[in-house]
N, C-alpha and C positions, 0 to 999 in steps of 0.2 A: 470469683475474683472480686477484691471492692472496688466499689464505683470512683473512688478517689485513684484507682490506679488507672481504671479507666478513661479517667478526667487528665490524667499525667501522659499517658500515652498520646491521646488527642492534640494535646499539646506540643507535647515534640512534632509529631506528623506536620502539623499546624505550620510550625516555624521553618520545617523544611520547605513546606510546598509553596514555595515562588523558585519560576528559575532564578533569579539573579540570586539568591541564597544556596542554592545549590550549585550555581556559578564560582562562587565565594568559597564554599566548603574545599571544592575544587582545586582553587589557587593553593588552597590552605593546606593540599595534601602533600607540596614538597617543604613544607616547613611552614613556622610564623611566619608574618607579613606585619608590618604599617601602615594603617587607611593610607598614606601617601603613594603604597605602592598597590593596594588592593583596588582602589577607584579608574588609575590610566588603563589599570588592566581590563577593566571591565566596560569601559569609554561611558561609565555612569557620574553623574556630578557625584561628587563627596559627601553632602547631606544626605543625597538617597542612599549612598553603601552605608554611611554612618548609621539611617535607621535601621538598614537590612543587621549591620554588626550585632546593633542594640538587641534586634528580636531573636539573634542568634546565641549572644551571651543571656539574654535574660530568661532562655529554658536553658541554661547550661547547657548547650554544646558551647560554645566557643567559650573561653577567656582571656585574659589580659595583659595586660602588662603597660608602665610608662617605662618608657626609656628617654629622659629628656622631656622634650617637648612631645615625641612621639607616642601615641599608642600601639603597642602590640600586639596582634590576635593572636587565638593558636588553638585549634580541636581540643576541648577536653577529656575528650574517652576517643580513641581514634578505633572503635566500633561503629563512629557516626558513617565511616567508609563501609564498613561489612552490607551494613543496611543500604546505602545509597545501591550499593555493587548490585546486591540482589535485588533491587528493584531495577535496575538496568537488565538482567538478564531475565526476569520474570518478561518486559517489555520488547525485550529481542524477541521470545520465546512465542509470545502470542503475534507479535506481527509475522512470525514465519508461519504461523499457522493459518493466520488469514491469508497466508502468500498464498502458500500451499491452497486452502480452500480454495482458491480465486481461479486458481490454474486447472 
């Protein structure tokens, strides 16, 4: 593999890993949204989803849209879901294990 895909991948991982961005993605999985409705959701000021938006669109998962005054998010490859899902179940999977071990 080249190291520049390597460098790409990193990247993405990168931008997913904070919760409040995967919080984000989240909202974002029953449709677009408006910072004005993605921030009350998330009870974070505005600047800080604003920057979370920014590191989100600027590895392309999210993109855009004005509408008005408004900006619009919205998943650009809605694979960004497939990958959160199997890290979710990769994460059930070993905590059952350690249940089990413990028991």
């Amino acid at each position: 593999m080249d190291k520049s895909l390597f460098a790409m991948q990193a990247g993405l991982c990168k931008a997913i890993a904070h919760p409040t961005r995967i919080e984000i993605l989240n909202l974002l999985r029953d449709g677009e949204r408006c910072v004005c409705e993605i921030y009350p959701a998330l009870d974070i000021e505005q600047p800080n989803v604003s920057r979370h938006l920014a590191v989100l669109k600027n590895e392309g998962i999210l993109s855009s849209r004005k509408e008005g005054l408004k900006v619009i998010y919205r998943v650009s490859d809605e694979r960004i879901y497939e990958l959160l899902d199997l890290v979710t179940l990769i994460l059930k999977e070993q905590l059952e294990k350690r249940t089990r071990a413990l028991a």
